[in-house]
C-alpha positions in Angstrom: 0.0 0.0 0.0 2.9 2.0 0.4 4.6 1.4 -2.3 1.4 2.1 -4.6 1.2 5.7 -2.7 4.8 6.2 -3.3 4.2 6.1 -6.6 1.6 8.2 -7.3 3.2 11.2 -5.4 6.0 10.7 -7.6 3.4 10.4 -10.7 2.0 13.9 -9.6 5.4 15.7 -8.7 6.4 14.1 -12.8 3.3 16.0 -14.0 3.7 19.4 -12.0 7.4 18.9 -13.0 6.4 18.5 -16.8 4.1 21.5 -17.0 6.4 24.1 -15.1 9.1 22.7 -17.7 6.9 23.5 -20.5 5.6 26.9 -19.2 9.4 28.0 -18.3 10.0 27.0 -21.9 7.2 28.7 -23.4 8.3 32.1 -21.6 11.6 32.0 -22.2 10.8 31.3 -26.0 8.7 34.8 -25.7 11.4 36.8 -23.9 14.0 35.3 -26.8 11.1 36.2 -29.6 10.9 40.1 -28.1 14.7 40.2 -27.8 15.2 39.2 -31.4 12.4 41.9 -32.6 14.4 45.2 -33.9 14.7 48.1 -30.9 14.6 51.7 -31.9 17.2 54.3 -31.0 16.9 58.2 -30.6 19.4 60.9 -31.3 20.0 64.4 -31.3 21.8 65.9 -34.0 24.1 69.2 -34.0 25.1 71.4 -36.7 26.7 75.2 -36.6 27.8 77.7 -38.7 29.2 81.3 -38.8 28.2 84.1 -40.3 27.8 87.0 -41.3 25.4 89.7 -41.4 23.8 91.7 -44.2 21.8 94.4 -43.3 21.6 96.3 -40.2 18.3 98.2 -38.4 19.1 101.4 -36.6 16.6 103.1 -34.4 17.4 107.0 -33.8 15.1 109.7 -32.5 13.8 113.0 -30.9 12.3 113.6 -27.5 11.4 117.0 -26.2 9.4 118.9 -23.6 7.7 122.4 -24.5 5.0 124.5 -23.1 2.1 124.3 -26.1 1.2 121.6 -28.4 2.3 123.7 -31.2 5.4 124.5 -29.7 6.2 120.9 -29.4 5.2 119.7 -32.6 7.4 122.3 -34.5 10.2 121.6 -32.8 10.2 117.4 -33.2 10.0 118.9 -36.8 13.3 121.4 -36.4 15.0 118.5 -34.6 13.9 115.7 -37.0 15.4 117.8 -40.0 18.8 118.5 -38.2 18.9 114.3 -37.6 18.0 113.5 -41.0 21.0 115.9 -42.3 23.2 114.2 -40.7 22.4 110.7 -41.4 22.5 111.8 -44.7 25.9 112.8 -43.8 26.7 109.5 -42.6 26.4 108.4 -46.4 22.7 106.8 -46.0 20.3 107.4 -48.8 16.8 109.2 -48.2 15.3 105.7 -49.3 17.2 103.8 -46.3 16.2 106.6 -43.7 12.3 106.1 -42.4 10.8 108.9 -40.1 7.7 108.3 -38.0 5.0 110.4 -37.2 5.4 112.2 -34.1 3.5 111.5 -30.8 2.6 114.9 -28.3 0.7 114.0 -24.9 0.2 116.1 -22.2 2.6 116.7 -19.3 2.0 116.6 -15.9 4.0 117.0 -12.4 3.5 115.7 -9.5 2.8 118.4 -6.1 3.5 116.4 -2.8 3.1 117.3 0.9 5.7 117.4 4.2 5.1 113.1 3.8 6.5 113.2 0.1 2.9 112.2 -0.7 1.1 112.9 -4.1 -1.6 115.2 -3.9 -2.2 116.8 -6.9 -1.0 116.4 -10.6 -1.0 120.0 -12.2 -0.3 120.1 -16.0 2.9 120.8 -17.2 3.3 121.8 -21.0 3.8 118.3 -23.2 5.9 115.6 -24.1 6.9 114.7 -27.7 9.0 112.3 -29.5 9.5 110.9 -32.8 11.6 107.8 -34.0 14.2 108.0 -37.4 14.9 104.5 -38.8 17.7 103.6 -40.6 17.1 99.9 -42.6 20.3 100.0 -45.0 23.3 97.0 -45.7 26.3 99.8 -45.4 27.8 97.8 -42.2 30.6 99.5 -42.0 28.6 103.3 -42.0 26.4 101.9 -39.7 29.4 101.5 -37.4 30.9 105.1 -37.7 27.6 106.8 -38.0 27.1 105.5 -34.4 30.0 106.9 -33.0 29.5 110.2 -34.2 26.1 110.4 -33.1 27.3 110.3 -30.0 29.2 113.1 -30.7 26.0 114.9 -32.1 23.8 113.5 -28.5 26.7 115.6 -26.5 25.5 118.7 -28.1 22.1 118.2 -28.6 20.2 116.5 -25.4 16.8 115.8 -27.9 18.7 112.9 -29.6 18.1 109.5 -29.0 19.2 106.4 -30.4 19.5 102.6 -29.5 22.4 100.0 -30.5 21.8 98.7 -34.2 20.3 95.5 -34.7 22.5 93.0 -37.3 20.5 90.6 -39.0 20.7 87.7 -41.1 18.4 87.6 -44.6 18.5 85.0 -45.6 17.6 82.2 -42.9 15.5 79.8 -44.6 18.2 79.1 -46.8 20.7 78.6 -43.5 17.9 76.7 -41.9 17.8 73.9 -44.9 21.3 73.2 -44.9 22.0 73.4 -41.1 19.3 70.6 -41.4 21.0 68.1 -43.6 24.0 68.8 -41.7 22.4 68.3 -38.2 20.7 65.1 -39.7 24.2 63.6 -40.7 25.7 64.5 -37.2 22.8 62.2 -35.7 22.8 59.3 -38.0 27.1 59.7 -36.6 25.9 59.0 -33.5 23.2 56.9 -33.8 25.6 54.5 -35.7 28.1 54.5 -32.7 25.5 53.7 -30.5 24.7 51.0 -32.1 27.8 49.8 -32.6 28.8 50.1 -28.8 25.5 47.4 -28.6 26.4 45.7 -31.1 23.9 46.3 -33.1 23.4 47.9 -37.2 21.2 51.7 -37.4 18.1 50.8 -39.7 15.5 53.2 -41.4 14.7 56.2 -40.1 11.4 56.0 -37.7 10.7 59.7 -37.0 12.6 63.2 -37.3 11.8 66.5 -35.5 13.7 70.1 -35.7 14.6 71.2 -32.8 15.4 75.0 -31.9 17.1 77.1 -33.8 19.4 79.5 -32.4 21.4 82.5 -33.8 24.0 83.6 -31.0 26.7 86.6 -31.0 29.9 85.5 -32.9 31.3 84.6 -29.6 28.6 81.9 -29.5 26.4 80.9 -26.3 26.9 82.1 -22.7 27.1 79.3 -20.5 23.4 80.1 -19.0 22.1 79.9 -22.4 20.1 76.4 -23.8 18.3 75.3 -26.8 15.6 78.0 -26.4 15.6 79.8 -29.8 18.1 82.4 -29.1 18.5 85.3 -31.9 21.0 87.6 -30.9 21.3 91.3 -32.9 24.3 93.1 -31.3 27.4 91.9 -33.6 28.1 91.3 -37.2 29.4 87.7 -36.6 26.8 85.2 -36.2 27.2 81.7 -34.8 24.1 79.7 -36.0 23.1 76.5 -34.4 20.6 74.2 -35.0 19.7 70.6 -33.5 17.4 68.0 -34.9 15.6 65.1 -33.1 15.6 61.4 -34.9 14.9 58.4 -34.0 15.8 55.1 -35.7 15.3 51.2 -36.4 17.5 49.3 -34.7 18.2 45.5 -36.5 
């Protein structure tokens, strides 16, 4: 009676022993199927290029106080002339010098008390100011012209002008070609990725541009990131554009 129990435990325990077999081989078979299926890698790809640029914005201007609106408005207009002369002077053409209209609002001061509180606001003649912009590709003028105006700004306190702005026309065509350069540099990398697992980069899954940044010639500061940067202040450009893209792996 033994014996026959003996043997059917060990029956049983051959028949639990048989399906866990199976079922470990039937899981490992699916783990080895999903290894052997092709993975997918992504890269980012970098490419950058100097510059340089073509055409220059340059924002100068008039702003004056007087006691009449009249008054005011006719002498943005004696002061707009004597900055247009010289501009002119600077060698720019009427065609590359823009003036606007001129804006006059009414002036007030403030009256405070012992406190240094505001208690009354009593008119006080009017404000005016008008801009003069100069859109022109004379780099080089735009460079001296600004140092004379300073010159000019010593003698006359109603000038006003800003840095110029150096810009870049033609940036669709830098964009295309930054592309297929960026796209290159991350297939690079995607191949020595795959290589390190020794694996071989497939077709291409998926591509995305990423920002597209114009920095000084000096390039980025080291606070700046991918964030679409377009810096205005120099002549030298440093142009930098990335590119997301993901592929096959086999």
């Amino acid at each position: 009676m033994a014996d026959k129990n003996g043997t059917s435990s060990l029956s049983v325990l051959g028949v639990l022993l048989a399906v866990g077999l199976m079922a470990a081989a039937f899981i490992l078979g699916v783990q080895f199927k999903n290894f052997r299926q092709p993975g997918t890698i992504t890269v980012k790809g970098l490419a950058e290029k100097n510059f340089q640029s073509d055409s220059a914005t340059w924002r100068t201007g008039v702003s004056l106080h007087g006691n009449t609106y009249q008054v005011v408005l006719d002498s943005l207009e004696e002061e707009r002339e004597k900055l247009v002369r010289f501009l002119r002077k600077q060698g720019f053409d009427d065609a590359e010098i823009r003036s606007e209209l001129p804006s006059v609002e009414r002036a007030y001061e403030d009256v405070k008390n012992e406190q240094g509180e505001i208690i009354e606001r009593r008119p006080n003649g009017y404000n005016g100011s008008l801009s003069v912009t100069v859109n022109t590709k004379k780099l080089d003028k735009i460079q001296i012209a600004e140092q004379a105006i300073r010159n000019l700004r010593a003698k006359n306190d109603f000038i006003e002008f800003s840095e110029p702005q150096y810009l870049l026309g033609n940036l669709e065509t830098i964009k295309r070609d930054l592309i297929t350069q960026a796209t290159e540099d991350a297939q690079k990398r995607a191949v020595e990725f795959a290589k390190t697992g020794g694996g071989k980069v497939g077709a291409m899954r998926s591509a995305s541009q990423g920002s597209f940044n114009i920095y000084s010639d000096n390039g980025p500061g080291e606070d700046e990131d991918y964030g679409g940067t377009y810096d205005k202040s120099t002549i030298g450009k440093q142009v930098r554009l990335v590119v997301t893209i993901e592929y096959a792996i086999e």
